[in-house]
C-alpha positions as MATLAB code, in Angstrom:
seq = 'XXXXXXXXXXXXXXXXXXXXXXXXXXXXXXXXXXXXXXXXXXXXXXXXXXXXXXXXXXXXXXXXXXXXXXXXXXXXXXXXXXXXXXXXXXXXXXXXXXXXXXXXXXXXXXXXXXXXXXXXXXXXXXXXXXXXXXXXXXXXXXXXXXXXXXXXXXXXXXXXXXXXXXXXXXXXXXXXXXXXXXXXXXXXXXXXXXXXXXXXXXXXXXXXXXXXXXXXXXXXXXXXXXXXXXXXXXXXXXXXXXXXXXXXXXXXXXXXXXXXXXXXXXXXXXXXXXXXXXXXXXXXXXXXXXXXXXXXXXXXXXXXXXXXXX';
ca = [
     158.284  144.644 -240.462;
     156.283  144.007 -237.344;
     152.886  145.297 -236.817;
     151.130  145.766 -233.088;
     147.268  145.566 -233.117;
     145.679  147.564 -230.589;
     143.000  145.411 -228.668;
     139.674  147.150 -228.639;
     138.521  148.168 -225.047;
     135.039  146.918 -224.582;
     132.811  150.257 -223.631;
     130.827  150.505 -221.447;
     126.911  150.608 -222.641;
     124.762  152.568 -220.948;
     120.893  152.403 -221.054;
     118.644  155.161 -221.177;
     117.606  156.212 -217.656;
     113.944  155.538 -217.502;
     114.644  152.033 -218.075;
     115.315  151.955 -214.665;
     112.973  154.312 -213.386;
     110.050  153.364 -211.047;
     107.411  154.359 -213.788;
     108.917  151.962 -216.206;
     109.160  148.843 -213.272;
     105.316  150.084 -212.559;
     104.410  149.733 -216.071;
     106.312  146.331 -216.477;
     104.256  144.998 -213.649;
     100.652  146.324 -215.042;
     100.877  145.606 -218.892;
     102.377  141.818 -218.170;
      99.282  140.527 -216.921;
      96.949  142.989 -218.589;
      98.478  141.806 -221.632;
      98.375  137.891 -220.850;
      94.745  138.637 -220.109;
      93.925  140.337 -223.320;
      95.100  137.657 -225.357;
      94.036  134.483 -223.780;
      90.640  135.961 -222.218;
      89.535  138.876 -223.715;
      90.339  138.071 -227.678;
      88.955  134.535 -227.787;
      85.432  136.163 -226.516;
      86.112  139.148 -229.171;
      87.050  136.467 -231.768;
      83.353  134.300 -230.877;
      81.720  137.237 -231.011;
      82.239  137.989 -234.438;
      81.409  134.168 -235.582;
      78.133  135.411 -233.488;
      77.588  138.004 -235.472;
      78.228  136.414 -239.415;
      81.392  138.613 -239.581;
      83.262  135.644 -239.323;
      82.480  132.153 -240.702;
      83.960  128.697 -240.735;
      85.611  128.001 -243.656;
      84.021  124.247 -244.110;
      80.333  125.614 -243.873;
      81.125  127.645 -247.463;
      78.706  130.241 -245.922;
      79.552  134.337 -246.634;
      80.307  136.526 -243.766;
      78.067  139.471 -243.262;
      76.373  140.772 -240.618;
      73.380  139.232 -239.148;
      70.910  138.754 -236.290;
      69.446  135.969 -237.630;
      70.870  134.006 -235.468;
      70.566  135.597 -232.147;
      66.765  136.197 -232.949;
      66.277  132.572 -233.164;
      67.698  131.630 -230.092;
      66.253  134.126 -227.810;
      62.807  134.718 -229.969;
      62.653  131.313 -231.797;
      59.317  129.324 -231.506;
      60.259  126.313 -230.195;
      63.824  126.997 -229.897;
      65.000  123.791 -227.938;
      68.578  125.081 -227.155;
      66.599  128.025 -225.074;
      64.980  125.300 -222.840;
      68.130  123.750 -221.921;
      69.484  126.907 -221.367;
      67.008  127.392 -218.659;
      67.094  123.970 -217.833;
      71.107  124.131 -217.499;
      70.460  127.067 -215.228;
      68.942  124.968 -212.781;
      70.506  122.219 -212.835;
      73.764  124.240 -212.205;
      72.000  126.489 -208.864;
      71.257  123.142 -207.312;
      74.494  121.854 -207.628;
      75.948  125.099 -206.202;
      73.692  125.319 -203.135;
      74.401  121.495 -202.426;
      78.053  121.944 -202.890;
      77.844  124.735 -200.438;
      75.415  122.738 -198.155;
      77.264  119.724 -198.330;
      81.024  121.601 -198.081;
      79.857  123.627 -194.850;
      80.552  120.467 -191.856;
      83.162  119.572 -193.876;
      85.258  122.906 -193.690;
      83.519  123.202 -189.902;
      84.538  120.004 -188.795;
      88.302  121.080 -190.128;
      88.095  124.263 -188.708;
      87.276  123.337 -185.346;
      87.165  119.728 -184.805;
      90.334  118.726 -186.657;
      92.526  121.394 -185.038;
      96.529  120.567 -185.820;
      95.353  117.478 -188.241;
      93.523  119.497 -190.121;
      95.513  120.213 -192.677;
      96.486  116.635 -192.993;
      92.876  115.390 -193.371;
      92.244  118.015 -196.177;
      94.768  117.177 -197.955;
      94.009  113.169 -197.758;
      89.937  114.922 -198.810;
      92.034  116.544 -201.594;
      94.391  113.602 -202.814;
      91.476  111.831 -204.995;
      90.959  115.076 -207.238;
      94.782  114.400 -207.881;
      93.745  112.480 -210.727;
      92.342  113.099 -214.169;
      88.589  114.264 -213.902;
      87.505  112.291 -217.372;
      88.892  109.107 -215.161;
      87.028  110.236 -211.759;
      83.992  110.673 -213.905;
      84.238  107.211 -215.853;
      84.547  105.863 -212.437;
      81.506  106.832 -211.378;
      79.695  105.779 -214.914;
      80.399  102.356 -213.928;
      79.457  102.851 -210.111;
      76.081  104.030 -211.766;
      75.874  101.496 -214.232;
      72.687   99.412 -214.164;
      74.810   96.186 -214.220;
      77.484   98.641 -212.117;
      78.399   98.570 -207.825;
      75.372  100.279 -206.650;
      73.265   97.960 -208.278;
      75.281   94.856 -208.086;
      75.465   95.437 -204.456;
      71.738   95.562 -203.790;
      71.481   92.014 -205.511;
      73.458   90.702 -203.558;
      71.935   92.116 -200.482;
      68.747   90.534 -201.890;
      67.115   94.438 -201.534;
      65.925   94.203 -205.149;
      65.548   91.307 -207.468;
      68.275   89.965 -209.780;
      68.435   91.616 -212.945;
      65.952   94.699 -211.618;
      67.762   97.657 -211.479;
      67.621  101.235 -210.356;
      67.590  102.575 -214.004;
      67.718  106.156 -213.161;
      70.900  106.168 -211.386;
      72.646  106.552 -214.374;
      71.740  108.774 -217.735;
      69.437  111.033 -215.934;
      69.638  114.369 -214.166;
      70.556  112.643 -211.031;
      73.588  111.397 -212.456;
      75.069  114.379 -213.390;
      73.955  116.260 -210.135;
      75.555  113.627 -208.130;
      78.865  113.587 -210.452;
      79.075  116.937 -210.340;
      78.347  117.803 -206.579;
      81.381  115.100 -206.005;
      83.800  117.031 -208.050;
      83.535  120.406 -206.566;
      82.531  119.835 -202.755;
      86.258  119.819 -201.675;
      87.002  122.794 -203.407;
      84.151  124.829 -202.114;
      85.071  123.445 -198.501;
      88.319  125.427 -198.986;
      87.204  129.301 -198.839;
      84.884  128.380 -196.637;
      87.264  126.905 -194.267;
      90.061  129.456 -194.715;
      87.072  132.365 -193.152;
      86.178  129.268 -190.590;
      90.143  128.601 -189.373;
      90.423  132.191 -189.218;
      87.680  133.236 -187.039;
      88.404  135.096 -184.043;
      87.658  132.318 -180.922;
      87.329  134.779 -178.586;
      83.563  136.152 -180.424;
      82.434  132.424 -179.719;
      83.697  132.792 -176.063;
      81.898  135.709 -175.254;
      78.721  134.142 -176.773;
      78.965  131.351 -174.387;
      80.260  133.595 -171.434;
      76.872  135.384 -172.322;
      74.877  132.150 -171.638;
      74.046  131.496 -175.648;
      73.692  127.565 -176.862;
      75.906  126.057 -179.145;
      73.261  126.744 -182.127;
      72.711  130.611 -180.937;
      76.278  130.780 -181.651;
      76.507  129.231 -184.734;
      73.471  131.334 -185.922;
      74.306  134.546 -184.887;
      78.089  134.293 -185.301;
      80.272  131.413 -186.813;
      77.420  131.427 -190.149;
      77.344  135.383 -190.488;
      80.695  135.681 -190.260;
      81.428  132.798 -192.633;
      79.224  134.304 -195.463;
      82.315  135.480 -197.264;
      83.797  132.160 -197.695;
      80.009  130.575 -198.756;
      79.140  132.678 -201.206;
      83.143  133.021 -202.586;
      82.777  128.770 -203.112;
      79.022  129.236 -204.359;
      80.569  130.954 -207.261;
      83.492  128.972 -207.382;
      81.051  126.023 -208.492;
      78.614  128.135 -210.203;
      80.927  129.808 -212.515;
      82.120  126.563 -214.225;
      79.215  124.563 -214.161;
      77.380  126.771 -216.323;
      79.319  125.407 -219.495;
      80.173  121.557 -218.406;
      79.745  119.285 -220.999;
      81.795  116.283 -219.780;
      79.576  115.182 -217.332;
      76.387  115.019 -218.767;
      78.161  113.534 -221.878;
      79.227  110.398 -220.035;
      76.294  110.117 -217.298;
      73.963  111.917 -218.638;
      72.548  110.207 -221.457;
      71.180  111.885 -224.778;
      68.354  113.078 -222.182;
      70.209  115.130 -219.515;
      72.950  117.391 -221.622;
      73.212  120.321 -220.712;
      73.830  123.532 -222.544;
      77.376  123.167 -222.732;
      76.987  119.952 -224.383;
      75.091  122.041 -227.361;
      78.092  124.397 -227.694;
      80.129  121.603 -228.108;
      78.004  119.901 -230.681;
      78.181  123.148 -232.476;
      81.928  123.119 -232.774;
      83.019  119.706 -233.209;
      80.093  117.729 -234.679;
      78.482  120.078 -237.110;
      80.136  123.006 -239.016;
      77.570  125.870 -237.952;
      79.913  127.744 -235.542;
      77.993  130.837 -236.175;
      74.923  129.414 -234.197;
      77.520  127.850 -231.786;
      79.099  131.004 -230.990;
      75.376  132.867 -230.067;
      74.960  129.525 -227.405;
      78.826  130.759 -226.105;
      78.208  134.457 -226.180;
      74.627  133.561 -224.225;
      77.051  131.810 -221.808;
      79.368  134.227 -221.231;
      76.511  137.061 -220.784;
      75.125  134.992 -217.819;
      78.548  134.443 -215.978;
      79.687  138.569 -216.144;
      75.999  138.855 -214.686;
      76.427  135.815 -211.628;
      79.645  137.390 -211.369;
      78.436  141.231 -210.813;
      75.333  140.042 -208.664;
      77.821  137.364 -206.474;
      80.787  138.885 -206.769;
      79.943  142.101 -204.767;
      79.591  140.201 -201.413;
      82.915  138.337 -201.915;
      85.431  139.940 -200.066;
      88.732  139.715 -201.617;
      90.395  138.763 -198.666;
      88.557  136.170 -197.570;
      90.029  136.329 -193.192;
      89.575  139.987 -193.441;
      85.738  139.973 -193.005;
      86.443  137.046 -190.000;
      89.199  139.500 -188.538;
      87.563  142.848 -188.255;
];
């Protein structure tokens, strides 16, 4: 008795048709990164805003969650408060370092622009092969440039320009320090979006100005700066933005005297268990930067050779 089997013939599966409809592709493209947003942006901030609040408290601390002001009424009504000062102070600190990023980024993304001409891309990137490395090791480095017994100092011994042993004790731990540290690590970067306006400025408006019998700094006044705001105030905020909440910095140059008020938020959350208090400081923090952003961000054109090409 011989039996036959009767091989099953794969069918064919069909999908339902507005899997491949333009609406679906559309709404692929908009939820991905709406979605990648929400959850590593927009519930973190959600999430520290309830620790702000008491709703939410850390489990070491044994406190009860409830809400409560208390917190937020002693930071910004406090007598005395001393995180409120550095807040302030912070805020400083951080618009100086922007404006001498930007002041000290400007030749360097003009001299690119229209010195460099075809090596210019090869000089930014030897600018930009230092910041290759780790940060934490760039800013160790310059903790022991700084040093009392460090290069600067040890240098002007032996250049006899200050006595053995005598040295320039404010170079290091002080607000100086981090200024410095700081304005090293982001002056590159802010040279780029200025020199991507700068590289694609229309020659022939510089042409005419000298055609027209302008000088070199009429020019630059009245055409190559105006024109180059876009890319100025686009790195402003590019340093602005993150400097708000640095804490590495200060930490290693800065001394117990010059933190700033990120150092406080991370004292909060990794040297005492009050996060609740913690979170108010990174609430505070985030407040400021949606307001830098809405006051800055409306004269940043998105294309940044748009403004340079019309």
């Amino acid at each position: 008795m011989t039996t036959t089997s009767v091989e099953a013939v794969p069918r064919r599966i069909r999908w339902p048709a507005w899997l491949g409809s333009r609406a679906f592709a559309r709404f692929i493209t908009v939820a991905t990164p709406s979605l990648y947003v929400v959850a590593l942006l927009i519930v973190p901030v959600v999430l520290i805003a309830l620790y702000s609040l008491g709703l939410k408290t850390n489990p070491a601390a044994g406190s009860a969650t409830g809400f409560s002001t208390a917190n937020w009424s002693d930071f910004l009504t406090g007598a005395g408060n001393p995180f409120r000062g550095r807040f302030f102070t912070s805020l400083l600190v951080t618009l100086g370092v922007s404006a001498g990023a930007v002041l000290g980024a400007f030749p360097l993304a003009y001299f690119l622009a229209f010195v460099a001409r075809r090596h210019r891309y090869t000089i930014l990137l030897i600018v930009l092969a230092p910041f290759f490395t780790s940060y934490l090791l760039r800013v160790i480095a310059w903790q022991v440039i700084l040093n009392n017994d460090g290069v600067v100092n040890s240098l002007l011994w032996t250049l006899h320009l200050r006595a053995q042993g005598h040295a320039i004790t404010w170079l290091i731990y002080s607000k100086f320090s981090v200024a410095l540290v700081l304005f090293y690590a982001w002056v590159p970067f802010v040279a780029l979006p200025i020199f991507v306006v700068l590289d694609n400025l229309d020659r022939r408006l510089i042409d005419a100005a000298h055609d027209l019998g302008a000088t070199r700094l009429t020019t630059f006044l009245r055409i190559t700066l105006p024109l180059s705001l876009p890319g100025v105030i686009a790195g402003f905020v590019f340093v602005l933005i993150p400097t708000t909440g640095e804490f590495i910095a200060p930490l290693l140059v800065g001394g117990p005297s010059s933190q700033l008020f990120g150092n406080s938020i991370q004292a909060f959350f990794s040297d005492t268990p009050d996060w609740n208090y913690g979170s108010v400081l990174a609430i505070a923090l985030v407040i400021v930067v949606l307001i830098l952003l809405a006051v800055f961000g409306r004269f940043i054109n998105t294309d940044l050779t748009e403004e340079a090409a019309t």
